[in-house]
VEXDO-694871 format. One record per residue (C-alpha): residue number from 0; x, y, z. Coordinates in steps of 0.05 Angstrom, whole numbers, plus 5000, padded with zeros to 4 digits. Layout:
i, px, py, pz
NUM, X, Y, Z $
...
This chain:
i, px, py, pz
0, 5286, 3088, 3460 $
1, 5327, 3036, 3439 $
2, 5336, 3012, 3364 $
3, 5266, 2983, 3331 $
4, 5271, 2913, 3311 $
5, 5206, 2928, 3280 $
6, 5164, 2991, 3239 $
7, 5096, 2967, 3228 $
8, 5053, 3009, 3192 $
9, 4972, 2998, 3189 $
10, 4944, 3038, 3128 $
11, 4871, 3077, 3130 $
12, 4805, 3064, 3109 $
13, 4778, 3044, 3045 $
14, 4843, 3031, 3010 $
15, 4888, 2976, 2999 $
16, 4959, 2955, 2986 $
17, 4990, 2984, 3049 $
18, 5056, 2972, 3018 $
19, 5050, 3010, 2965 $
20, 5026, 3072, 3000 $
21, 5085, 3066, 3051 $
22, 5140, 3044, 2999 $
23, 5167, 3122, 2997 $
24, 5180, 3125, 3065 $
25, 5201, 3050, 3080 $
26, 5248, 3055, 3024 $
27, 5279, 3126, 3049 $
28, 5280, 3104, 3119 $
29, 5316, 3037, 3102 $
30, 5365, 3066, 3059 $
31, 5384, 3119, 3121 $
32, 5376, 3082, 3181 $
33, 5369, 2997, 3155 $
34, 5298, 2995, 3196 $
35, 5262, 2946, 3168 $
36, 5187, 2961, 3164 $
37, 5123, 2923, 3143 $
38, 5051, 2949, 3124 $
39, 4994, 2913, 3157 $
40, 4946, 2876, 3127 $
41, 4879, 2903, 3134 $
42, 4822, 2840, 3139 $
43, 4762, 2889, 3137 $
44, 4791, 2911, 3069 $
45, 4794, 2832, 3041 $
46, 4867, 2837, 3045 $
47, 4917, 2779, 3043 $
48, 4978, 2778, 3078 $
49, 5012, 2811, 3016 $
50, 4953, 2873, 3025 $
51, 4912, 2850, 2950 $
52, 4838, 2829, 2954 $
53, 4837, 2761, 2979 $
54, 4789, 2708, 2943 $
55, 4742, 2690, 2996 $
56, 4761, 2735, 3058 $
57, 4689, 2755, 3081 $
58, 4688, 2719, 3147 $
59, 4749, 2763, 3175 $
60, 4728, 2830, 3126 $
61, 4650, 2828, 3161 $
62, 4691, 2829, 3233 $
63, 4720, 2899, 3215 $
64, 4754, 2934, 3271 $
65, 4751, 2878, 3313 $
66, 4789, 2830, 3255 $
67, 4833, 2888, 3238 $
68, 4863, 2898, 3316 $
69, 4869, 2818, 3327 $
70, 4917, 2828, 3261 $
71, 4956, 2884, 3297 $
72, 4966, 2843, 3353 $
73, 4986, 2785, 3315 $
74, 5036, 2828, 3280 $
75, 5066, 2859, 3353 $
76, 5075, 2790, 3367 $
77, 5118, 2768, 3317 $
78, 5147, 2839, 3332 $
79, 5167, 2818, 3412 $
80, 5193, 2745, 3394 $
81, 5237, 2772, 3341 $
82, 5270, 2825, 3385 $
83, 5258, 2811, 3459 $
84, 5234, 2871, 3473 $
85, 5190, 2929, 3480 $
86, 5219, 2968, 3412 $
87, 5171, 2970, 3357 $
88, 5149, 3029, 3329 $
89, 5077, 3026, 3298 $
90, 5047, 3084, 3255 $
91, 4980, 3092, 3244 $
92, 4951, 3132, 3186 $
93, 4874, 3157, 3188 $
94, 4835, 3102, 3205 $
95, 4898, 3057, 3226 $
96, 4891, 3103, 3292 $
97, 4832, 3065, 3316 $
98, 4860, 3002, 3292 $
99, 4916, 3015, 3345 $
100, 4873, 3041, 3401 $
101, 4831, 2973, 3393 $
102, 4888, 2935, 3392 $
103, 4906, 2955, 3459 $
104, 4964, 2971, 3503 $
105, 5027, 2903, 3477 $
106, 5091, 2901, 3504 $
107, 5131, 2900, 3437 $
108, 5100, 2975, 3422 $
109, 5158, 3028, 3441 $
110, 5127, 3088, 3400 $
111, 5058, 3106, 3363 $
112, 5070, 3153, 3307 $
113, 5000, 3181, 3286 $
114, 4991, 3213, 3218 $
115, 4937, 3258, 3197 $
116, 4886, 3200, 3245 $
117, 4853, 3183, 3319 $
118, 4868, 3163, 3381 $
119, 4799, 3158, 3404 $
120, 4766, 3136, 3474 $
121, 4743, 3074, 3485 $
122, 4669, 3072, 3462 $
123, 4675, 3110, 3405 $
124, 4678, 3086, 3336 $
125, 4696, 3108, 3279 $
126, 4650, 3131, 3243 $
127, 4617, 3172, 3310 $
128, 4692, 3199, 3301 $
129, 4688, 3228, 3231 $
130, 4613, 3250, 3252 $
131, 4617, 3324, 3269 $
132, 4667, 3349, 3208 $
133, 4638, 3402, 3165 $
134, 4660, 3373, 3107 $
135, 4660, 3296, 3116 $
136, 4676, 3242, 3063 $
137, 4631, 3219, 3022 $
138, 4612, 3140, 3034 $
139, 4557, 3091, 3014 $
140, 4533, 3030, 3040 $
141, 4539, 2974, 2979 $
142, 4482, 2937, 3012 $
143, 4526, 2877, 3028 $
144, 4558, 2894, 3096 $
145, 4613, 2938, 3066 $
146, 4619, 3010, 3048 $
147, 4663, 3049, 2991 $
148, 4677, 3127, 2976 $
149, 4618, 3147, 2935 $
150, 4611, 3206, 2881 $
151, 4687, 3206, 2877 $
152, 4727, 3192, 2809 $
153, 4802, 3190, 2797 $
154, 4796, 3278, 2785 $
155, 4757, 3284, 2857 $
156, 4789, 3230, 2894 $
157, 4860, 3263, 2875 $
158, 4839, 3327, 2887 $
159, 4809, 3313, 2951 $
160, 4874, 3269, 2981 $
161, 4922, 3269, 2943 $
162, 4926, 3334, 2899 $
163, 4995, 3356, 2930 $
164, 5012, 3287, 2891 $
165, 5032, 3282, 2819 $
166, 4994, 3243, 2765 $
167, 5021, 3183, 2762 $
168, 5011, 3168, 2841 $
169, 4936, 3193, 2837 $
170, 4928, 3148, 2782 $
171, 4956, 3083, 2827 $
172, 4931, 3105, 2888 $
173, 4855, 3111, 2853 $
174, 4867, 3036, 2831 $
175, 4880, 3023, 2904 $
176, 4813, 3050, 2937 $
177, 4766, 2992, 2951 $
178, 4702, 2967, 2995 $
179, 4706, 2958, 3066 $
180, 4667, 2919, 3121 $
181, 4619, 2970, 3156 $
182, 4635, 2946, 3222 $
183, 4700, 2978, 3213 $
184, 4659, 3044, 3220 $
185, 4603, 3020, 3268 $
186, 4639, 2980, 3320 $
187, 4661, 3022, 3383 $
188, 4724, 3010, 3411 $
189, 4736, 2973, 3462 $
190, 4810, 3000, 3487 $
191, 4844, 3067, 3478 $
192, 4916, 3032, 3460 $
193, 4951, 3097, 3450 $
194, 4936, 3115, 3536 $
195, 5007, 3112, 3571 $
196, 5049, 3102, 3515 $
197, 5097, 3149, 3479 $
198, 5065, 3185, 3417 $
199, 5078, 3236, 3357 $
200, 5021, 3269, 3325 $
201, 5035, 3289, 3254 $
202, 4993, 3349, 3234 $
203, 4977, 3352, 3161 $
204, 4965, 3424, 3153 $
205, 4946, 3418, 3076 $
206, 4893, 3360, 3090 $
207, 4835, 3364, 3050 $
208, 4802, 3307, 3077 $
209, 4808, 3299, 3158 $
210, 4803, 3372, 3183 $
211, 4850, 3415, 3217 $
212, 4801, 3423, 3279 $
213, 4788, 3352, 3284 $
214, 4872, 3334, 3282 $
215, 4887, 3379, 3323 $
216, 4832, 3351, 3374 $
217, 4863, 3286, 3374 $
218, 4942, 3320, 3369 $
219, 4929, 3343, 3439 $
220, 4924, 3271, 3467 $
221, 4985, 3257, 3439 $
222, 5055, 3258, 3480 $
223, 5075, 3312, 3422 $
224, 5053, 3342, 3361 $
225, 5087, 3369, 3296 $
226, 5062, 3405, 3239 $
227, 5081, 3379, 3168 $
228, 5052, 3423, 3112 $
229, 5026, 3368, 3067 $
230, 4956, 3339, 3044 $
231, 4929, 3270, 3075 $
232, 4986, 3215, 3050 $
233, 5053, 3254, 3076 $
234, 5088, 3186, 3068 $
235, 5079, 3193, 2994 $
236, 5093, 3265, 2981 $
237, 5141, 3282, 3029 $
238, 5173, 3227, 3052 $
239, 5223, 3263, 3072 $
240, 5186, 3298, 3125 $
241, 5160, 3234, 3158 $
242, 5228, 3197, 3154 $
243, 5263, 3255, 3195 $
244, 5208, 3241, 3247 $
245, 5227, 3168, 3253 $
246, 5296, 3178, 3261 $
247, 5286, 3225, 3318 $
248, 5258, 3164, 3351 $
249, 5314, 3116, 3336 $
């Protein structure tokens, strides 16, 4: 494919601060190849445009999936008039793989790089998705239309993502788990974005938290899959790993 005039990335669920969970990567990748990347802001998470809680965000955080794809597209736009054409290269971590399958098919998109996520059907959402694993995440419903982790401290939450990790970015990445709006989980999707465009599956083989079954599942529907041996968040432990993926696509 030609030379990306744009890496977007669109974070999972129940988390914010995209930036900061990509800044291994984006900084590796910029300093080898001069990509410039952005992390997408998340509305179902009370994001701003800068990926911290917003001060009164709950119209666009109650429309979930459906806020969190218009975003997407709004992003691919600004993606297409900045370079032309079809060269963007989007990467979609857990839950950011639904975000791009409801987001559609957008001429700007030259590559989908999934990590450790979903490229589910149309109809399904996402938390019918995460349904049949034997060991599923633990989340409760706050009682005011959004949903958090629940039973998890900083010790379990590490452990369960991010224990190939070291202290420090446990620490940071436990200040960064927040609430989320629980139409993000219950709305099915409307579009299977990833259909008839070129795709990488990246297979974290080490995951503690989406299974190896249920990756692999969702690997096959990918153009090609690759095995990394890392826990959930490969862009912060190895970004190594992830970077020499881009640059194959360059």
């Amino acid at each position: 494919m030609t030379s990306p005039t744009q890496l977007i990335f669109v974070h999972g669920a129940l988390v914010r601060d995209g930036a900061w969970w990509w800044q291994n990567t984006a900084t590796l990748l910029a300093a080898r190849t001069g990509i410039r990347s952005r992390s997408l802001a998340l509305p179902s998470c009370s994001e701003t445009a800068e990926g911290e809680p917003a001060g009164d965000q709950s119209g666009d955080q109650a429309g979930g999936l459906v806020a969190d794809a218009a975003a997407l597209r709004r992003a691919l736009d600004d993606a297409l008039t900045a370079g032309g054409e079809s060269s963007a290269i989007v990467v979609g971590h857990s839950y950011g793989g639904t975000v791009i399958a409801e987001a559609g098919r957008h001429p700007a998109v030259g590559h989908l790089l999934f990590v450790s996520s979903y490229l589910p059907e149309a109809g399904l959402a996402q938390g019918a998705i995460m349904s049949g694993e034997p060991d599923p995440v633990s989340i409760g419903d706050n009682g005011d239309g959004t949903l958090s982790v629940a039973g998890y401290d900083a010790a379990s939450f590490a452990a369960r993502f991010l224990h190939d990790a070291d202290e420090t970015t446990q620490q940071e990445a436990w200040r960064r788990v927040t609430s989320q709006s629980a139409a993000a989980f219950m709305t099915p999707t409307t579009a299977a974005g990833w259909e008839g465009v070129d795709s990488t599956y990246l297979v974290c083989t080490d995951d503690r938290s989406t299974s190896l079954a249920l990756q692999r599942a969702h690997a096959a529907r990918a153009t090609r899959s690759v095995d990394l041996p890392t826990g959930h968040h490969p862009f912060i432990t190895r970004s190594d790993l992830v970077v020499e993926q881009l640059e194959a696509l360059l």
